[in-house]
C-alpha positions in Angstrom: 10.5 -8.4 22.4 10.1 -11.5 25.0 9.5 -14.7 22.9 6.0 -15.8 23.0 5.4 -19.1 25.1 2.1 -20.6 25.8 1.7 -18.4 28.7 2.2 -15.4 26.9 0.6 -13.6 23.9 1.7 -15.0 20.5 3.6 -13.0 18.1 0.4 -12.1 15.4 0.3 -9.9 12.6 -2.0 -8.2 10.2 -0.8 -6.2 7.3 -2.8 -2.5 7.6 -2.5 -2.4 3.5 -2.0 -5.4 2.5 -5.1 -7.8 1.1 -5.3 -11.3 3.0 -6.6 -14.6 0.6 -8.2 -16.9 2.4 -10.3 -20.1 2.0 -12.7 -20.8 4.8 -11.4 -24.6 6.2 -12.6 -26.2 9.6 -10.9 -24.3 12.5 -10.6 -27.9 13.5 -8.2 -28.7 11.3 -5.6 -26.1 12.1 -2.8 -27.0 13.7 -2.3 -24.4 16.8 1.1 -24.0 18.0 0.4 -21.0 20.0 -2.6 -20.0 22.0 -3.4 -16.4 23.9 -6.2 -14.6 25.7 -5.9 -10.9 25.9 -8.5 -8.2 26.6 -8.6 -6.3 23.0 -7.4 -7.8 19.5 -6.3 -5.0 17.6 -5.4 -5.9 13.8 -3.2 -3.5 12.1 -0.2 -1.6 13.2 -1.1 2.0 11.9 -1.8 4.8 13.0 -5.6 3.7 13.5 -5.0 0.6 15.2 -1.9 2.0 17.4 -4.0 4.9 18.8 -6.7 2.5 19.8 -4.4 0.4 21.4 -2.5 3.3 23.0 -6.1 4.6 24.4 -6.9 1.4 26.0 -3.2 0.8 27.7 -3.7 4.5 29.3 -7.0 3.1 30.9 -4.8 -0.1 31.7 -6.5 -2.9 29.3 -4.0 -4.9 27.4 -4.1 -5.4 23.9 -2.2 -7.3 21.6 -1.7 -5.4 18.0 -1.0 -7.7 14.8 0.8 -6.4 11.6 2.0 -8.5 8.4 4.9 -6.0 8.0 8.2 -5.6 9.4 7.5 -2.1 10.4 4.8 -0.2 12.5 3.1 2.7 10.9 1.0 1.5 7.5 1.5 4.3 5.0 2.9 6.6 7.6 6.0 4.4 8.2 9.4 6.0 7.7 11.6 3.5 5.6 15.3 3.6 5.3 18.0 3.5 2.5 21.4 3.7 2.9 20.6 6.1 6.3 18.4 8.2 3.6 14.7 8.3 5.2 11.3 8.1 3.4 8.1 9.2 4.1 5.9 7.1 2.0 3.5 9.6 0.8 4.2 12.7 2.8 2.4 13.2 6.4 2.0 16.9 7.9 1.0 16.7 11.6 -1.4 19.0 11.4 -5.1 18.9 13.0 -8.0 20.8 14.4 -8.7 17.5 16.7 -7.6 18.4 19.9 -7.5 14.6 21.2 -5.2 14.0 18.2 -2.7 17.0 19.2 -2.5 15.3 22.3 -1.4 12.3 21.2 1.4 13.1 18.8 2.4 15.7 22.2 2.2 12.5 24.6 4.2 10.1 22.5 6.7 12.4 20.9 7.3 15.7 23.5 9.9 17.9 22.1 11.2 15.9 19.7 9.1 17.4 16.8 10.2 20.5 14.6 8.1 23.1 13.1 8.5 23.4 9.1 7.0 26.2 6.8 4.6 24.7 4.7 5.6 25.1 0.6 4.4 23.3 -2.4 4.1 24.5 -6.0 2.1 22.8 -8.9 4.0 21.9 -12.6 2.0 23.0 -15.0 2.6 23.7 -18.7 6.5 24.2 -18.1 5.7 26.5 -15.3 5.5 26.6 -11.4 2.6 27.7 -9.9 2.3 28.5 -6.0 0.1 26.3 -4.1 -2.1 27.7 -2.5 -2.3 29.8 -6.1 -1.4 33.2 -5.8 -2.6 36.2 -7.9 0.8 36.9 -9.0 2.3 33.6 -10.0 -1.1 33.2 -11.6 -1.0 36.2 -13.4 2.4 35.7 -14.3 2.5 32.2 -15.5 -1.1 32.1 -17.0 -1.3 35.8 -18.2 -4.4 38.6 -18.4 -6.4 36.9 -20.4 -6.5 33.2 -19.4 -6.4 34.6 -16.2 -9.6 36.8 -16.8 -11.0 33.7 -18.5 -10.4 31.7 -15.4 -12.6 34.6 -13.1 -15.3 34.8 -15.9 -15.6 30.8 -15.7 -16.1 31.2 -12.3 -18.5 33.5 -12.3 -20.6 32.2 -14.6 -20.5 28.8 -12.7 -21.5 31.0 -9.6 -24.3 32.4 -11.2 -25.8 29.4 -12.9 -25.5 27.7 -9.3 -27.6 30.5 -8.0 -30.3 31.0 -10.9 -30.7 28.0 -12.2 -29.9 25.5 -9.5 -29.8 21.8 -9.9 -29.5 18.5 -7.8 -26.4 18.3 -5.7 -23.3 17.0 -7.8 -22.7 13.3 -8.1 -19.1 13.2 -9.1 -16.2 14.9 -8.9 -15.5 17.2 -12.1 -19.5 18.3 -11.5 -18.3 19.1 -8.0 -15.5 21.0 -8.6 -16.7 22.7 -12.0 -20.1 24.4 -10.1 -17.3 25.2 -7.6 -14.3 27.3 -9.1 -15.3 27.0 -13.1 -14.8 24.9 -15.9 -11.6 26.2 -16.7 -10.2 26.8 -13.1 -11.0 22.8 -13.0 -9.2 22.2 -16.8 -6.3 24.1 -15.5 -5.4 22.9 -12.4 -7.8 19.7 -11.4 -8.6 17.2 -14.1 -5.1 16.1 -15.2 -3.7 15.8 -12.1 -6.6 14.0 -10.3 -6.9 11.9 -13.2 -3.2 11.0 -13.1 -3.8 10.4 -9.0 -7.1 7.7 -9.3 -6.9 6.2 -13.0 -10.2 7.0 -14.3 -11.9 9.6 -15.6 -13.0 12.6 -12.9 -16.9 12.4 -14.0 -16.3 8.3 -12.7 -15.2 9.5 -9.1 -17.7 10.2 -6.2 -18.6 14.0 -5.6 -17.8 12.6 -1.6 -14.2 12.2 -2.1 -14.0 15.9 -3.2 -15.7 17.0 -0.4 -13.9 15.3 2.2 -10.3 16.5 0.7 -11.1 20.0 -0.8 -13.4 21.0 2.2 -13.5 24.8 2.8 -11.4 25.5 -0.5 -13.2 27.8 -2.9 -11.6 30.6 -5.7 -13.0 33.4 -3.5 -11.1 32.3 -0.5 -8.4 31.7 -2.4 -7.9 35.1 -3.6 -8.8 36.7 -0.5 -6.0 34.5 1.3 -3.3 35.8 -1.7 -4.4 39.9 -1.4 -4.6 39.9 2.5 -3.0 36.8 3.9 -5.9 35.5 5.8 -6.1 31.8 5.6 -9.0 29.1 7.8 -8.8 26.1 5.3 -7.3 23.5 6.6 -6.2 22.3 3.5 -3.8 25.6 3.1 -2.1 25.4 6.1 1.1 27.6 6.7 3.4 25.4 8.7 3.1 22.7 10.2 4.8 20.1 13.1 6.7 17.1 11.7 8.8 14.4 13.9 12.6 15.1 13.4 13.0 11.5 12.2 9.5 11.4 9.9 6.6 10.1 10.7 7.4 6.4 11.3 9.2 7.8 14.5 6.1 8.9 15.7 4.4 4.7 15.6 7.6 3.1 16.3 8.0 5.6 19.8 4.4 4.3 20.2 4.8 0.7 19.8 8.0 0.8 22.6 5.1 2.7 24.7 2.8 -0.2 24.5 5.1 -2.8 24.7 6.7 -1.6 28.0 2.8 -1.4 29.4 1.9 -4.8 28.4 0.7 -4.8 24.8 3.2 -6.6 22.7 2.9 -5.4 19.0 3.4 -8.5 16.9 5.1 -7.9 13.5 5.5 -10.3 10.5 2.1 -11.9 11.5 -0.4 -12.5 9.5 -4.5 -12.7 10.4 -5.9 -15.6 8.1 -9.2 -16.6 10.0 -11.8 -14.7 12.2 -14.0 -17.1 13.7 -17.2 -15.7 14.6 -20.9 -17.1 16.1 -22.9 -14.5 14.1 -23.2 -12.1 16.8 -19.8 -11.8 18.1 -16.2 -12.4 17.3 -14.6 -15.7 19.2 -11.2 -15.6 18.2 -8.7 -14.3 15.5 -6.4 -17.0 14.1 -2.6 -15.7 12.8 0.1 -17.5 10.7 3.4 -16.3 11.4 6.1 -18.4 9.3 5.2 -21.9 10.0 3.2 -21.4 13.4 -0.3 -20.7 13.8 -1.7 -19.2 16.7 -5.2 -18.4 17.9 -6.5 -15.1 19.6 -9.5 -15.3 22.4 -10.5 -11.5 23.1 -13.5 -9.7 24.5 -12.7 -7.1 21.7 -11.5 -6.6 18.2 -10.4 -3.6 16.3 -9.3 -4.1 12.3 -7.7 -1.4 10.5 -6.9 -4.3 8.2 -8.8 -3.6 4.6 -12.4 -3.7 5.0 -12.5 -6.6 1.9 -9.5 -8.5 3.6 -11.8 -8.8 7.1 -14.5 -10.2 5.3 -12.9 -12.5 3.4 -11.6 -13.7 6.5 -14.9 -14.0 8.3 -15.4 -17.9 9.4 -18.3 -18.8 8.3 -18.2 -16.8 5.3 -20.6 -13.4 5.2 -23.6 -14.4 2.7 -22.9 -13.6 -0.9 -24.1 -10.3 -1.3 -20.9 -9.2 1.1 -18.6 -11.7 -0.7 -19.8 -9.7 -3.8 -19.6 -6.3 -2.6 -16.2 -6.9 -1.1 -15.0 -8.1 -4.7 -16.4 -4.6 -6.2 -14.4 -2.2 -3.9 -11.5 -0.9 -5.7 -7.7 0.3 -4.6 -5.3 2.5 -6.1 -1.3 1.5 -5.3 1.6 3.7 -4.9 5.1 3.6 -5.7 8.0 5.8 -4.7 11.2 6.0 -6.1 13.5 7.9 -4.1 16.7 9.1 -5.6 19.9 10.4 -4.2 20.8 13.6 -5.7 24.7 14.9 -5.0 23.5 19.0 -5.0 23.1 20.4 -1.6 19.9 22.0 -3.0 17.5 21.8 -6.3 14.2 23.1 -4.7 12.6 24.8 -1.6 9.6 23.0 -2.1 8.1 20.0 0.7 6.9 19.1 -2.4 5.7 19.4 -6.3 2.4 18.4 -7.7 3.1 17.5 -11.3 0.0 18.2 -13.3 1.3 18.2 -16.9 0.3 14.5 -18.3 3.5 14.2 -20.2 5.7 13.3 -17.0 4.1 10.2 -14.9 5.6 11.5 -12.1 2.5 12.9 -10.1 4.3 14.5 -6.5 7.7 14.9 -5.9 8.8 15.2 -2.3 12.2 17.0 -0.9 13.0 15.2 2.1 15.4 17.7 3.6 13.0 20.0 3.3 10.7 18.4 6.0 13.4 17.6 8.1 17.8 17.7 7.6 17.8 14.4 10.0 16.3 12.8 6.9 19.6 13.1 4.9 22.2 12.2 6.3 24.8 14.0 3.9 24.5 17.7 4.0 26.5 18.1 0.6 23.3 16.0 -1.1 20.0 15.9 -1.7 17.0 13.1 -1.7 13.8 13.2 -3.5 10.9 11.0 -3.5 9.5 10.5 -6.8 5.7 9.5 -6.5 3.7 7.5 -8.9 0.4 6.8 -8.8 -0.6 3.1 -10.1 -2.2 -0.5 -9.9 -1.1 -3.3 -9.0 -0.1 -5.2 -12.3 -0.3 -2.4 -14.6 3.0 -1.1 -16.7 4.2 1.3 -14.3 4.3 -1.3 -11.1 5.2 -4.4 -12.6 8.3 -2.0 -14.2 11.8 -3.2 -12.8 13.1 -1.1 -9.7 16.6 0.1 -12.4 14.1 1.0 -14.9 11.7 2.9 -12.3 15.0 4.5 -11.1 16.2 5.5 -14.7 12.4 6.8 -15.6 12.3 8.8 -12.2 16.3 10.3 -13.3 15.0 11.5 -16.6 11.8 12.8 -15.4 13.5 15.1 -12.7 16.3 16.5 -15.0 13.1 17.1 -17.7 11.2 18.6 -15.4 14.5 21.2 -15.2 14.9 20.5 -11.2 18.0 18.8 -11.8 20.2 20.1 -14.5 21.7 16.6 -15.7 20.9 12.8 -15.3 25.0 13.1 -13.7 24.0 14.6 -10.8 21.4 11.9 -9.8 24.0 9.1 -7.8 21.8 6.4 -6.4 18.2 5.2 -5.9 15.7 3.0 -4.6 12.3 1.9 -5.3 9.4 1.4 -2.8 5.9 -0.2 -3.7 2.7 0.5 -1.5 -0.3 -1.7 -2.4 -3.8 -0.6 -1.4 -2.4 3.3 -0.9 -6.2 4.6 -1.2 -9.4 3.5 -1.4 -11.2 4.6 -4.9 -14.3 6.5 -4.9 -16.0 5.2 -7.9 -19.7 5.2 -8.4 -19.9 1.6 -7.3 -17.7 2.4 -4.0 -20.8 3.7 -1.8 -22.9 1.1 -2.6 -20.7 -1.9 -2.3 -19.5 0.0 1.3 -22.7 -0.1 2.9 -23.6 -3.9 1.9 -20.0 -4.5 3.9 -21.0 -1.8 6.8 -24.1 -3.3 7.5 -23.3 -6.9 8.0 -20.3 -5.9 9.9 -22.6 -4.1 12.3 -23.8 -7.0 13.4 -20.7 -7.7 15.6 -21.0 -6.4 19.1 -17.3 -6.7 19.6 -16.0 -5.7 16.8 -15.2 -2.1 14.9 -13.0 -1.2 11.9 -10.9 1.9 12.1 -8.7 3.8 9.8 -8.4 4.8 6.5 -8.7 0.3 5.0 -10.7 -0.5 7.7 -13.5 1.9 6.4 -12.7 2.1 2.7 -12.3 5.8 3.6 -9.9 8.1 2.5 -8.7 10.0 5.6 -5.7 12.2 6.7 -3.6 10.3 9.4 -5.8 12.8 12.1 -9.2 11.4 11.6 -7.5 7.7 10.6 -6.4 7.9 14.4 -9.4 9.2 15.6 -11.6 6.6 14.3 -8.9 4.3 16.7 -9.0 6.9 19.5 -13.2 6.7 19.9 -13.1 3.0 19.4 -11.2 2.1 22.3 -13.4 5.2 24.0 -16.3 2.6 22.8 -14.8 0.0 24.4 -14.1 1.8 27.6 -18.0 2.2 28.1 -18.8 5.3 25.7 -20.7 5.7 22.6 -19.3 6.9 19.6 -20.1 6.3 15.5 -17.2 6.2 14.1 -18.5 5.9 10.6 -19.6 9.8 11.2 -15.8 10.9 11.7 -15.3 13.5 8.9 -18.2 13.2 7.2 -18.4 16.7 5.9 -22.2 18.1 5.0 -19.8 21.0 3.1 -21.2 18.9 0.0 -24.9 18.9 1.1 -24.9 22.2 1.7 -28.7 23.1 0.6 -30.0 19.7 2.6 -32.1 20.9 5.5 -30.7 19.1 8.8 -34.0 16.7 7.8 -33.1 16.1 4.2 -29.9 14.8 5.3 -31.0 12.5 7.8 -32.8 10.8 5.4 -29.7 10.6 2.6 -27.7 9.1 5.7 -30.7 6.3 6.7 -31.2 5.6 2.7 -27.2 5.4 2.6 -27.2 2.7 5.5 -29.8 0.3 4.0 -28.3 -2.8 2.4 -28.3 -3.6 -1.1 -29.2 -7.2 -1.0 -29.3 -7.0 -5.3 -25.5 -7.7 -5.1 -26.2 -10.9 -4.1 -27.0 -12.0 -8.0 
């Protein structure tokens, strides 16, 4: 990358997950070292951020991207150990967004393999196929809590029809007048509960709807007796870049860069100076230099509470507020080397039972051999879901490593702790946005005054406190630059499913979206 100069655009960064503290001082006195003008500011390096930046350099408008970390991506980044490769979380390219095939098609060409989809769930000492099957069911549950499992659902079926009441608020509701209490005991509550920290009546009915859309028990037998499968979520293969999914944004970023639209890394956005209407300029520390960003656009895929806290002058109290309420849930991998060739067939394992903390475990080689780069072993990714402070992330990366070891040999995947030769631990903060019953609320106070900006829209899954795949993350960046080119798109309306308002006439639920967009000027006090 050519050094920055004072003719050229500083090297900025914003971190995509990360939370920026500021305190709002005169721009005055800041002492800028470095100083650019550019066409489009785009803060955050993943996937959102990257496509709108990719967008606009097509159409030939330069864009300088920020990012705090040393790697391009967000949570679909591909680290590195030892030449062992992780993907943080697990990211199937897979979509029904035909702007989003091309894309990935564009930036990657052949250099993407095809890889049968295959996951099973832990429950109860047993392994259940996912999508569930009749006969892993029936073997693993037998007849009768089997039968009890299609009676529950049927009389959660029937009640919905007889005796209907208002639309579900949270998620157990949701999924209870959906498959049946004991369909949602079985093979929901522990695991969900494990994934978000809180109880599943305390998360929003909307999250549900946005990540179980389509899914019901009927179509889930239907799909194990004849085959037939239209639920996105149950997907039978899928493409995947032979390098993961960080090859993907780091082939992108050498795309932008060699069309004008440097991508600055290890840069961080502490100041966005505003007039009230519009955005003037983004200021960026980056070591000891500050620099300043003039634009006639902005794009932040940077957590929506980070851009607000950053907002000079600072939003009025009620945003400050509602920024504080918004809640995150962190991530930490620990992937360990395992010298067996093989010890599953699995992409991955959900681990429902709440005696292992463990919730996912990925096989690497089984999205792609380039991830290992010893045939003779094998590398896992053991997944815990966390917060930031709590036992399990402020845990020591050889204690991590020796919970992970005695997890996988309990779970039986690995016959003895022996066999597990090396490790490493990675820590994601901000992973997902939580959908507690506050979330909603506290979002549209933010929304609202961030509407105001005429230049500037968020994007992706932090910039909208919304938790989306890595397709509709990138197509929130793909219609904003389509924005800026001169079209008109809401992005806030990107996979908003009405699957969950499903008895709302087409009036009804005009009016729950205007009601949802007014601001709640209470969280002032």
């Amino acid at each position: 990358m050519t050094e920055a100069s004072s003719n050229q655009p500083a090297q900025l960064n914003v971190n995509l997950l990360g939370e920026t503290s500021v305190t709002n001082t005169s721009v005055t006195n800041t002492s800028v070292t470095n100083a650019a003008t550019t066409h489009t500011v785009v803060m955050g390096a993943g996937p959102a951020g990257l496509t709108a930046a990719y967008e606009l350099a097509k159409n030939g408008k330069a864009s300088i991207i920020l990012e705090q970390a040393d790697k391009v991506g967000g949570i679909s980044r591909t680290e590195t150990y030892k030449g062992y490769r992780f993907d943080i979380g697990g990211h199937r390219f897979f979509t029904k967004v035909g702007e989003v095939q091309k894309i990935w098609k564009e930036i990657l060409g052949d250099e993407f393999i095809q890889v049968p989809r295959l996951s099973r769930i832990y429950y109860r000492g047993k392994f259940f196929d996912y999508p569930l099957s009749i006969a892993s069911t029936l073997s693993n549950l037998g007849i009768i809590d089997s039968s009890l499992i299609i009676l529950s659902y049927l009389k959660s079926k029937a009640k919905s029809k007889l005796n209907p009441g208002p639309e579900a608020e949270n998620l157990e509701d949701w999924v209870v007048e959906r498959f049946g209490n004991r369909l949602y005991r079985t093979f929901f509550k522990s695991y969900t509960e494990k994934v978000w920290g809180i109880p599943c009546d305390k998360i929003q009915a909307e999250w549900a709807a946005q990540r179980i859309k389509g899914l019901s028990l009927k179509k889930a037998v239907i799909n194990a007796m004849f085959g037939s499968n239209d639920t996105k979520t149950l997907i039978k293969e899928f493409d995947y870049p032979i390098y993961g999914p960080g090859m993907m944004w780091e082939r992108c970023q050498e795309i932008l860069e060699s069309k004008g639209s440097p991508v600055q890394m290890e840069t961080r956005v502490t100041r966005v100076e505003h007039d009230g209407k519009r955005v003037q300029r983004v200021f960026a520390q980056k070591g000891t230099e500050t620099i300043e960003l003039s634009a006639e656009n902005y794009v932040s895929s940077i957590p929506i509470t980070a851009l607000a806290r950053c907002l000079d002058p600072a939003p009025p109290k009620a945003v400050i507020n509602a920024a504080k309420g918004l809640k995150y849930r962190d991530f930490l991998i620990v992937p360990l080397v395992i010298d067996l060739k093989d010890i599953f067939p699995d992409n991955w394992i959900y681990i429902h039972s709440p005696e292992f903390k463990v919730g996912r475990i990925q096989n690497f080689k089984n999205w792609s051999a380039a991830m290992v780069p010893d045939a003779t072993k094998t590398c896992v990714g053991m997944e815990y879901f966390c917060s930031e402070g709590d036992r399990l992330w402020e845990m020591s990366d050889e204690d991590l490593i020796a919970l992970a070891s005695r997890e996988i040999v309990g779970l039986g995947l690995v016959p003895e702790i022996k066999h597990v030769e090396d490790g490493t631990v990675i820590r994601q903060k901000k992973a997902y946005p939580v959908y507690d019953g506050e979330y909603r609320q506290h979002l549209d106070v933010i929304q609202n005054y961030l509407q105001r900006f005429e230049n500037l829209q968020t994007v992706g899954r932090n910039g909208m406190h919304r938790y989306n795949n890595q397709d509709h993350s990138m197509l929130t960046g793909l219609l904003a630059a389509k924005n800026i080119l001169g079209e008109q798109h809401d992005l806030w309306g990107v996979n908003v499913d009405r699957s969950y308002h499903e008895d709302f006439t087409k009036e009804q639920w005009k009016t729950a979206k205007e009601k949802l967009q007014k601001p709640v000027e209470a969280y002032a006090n």
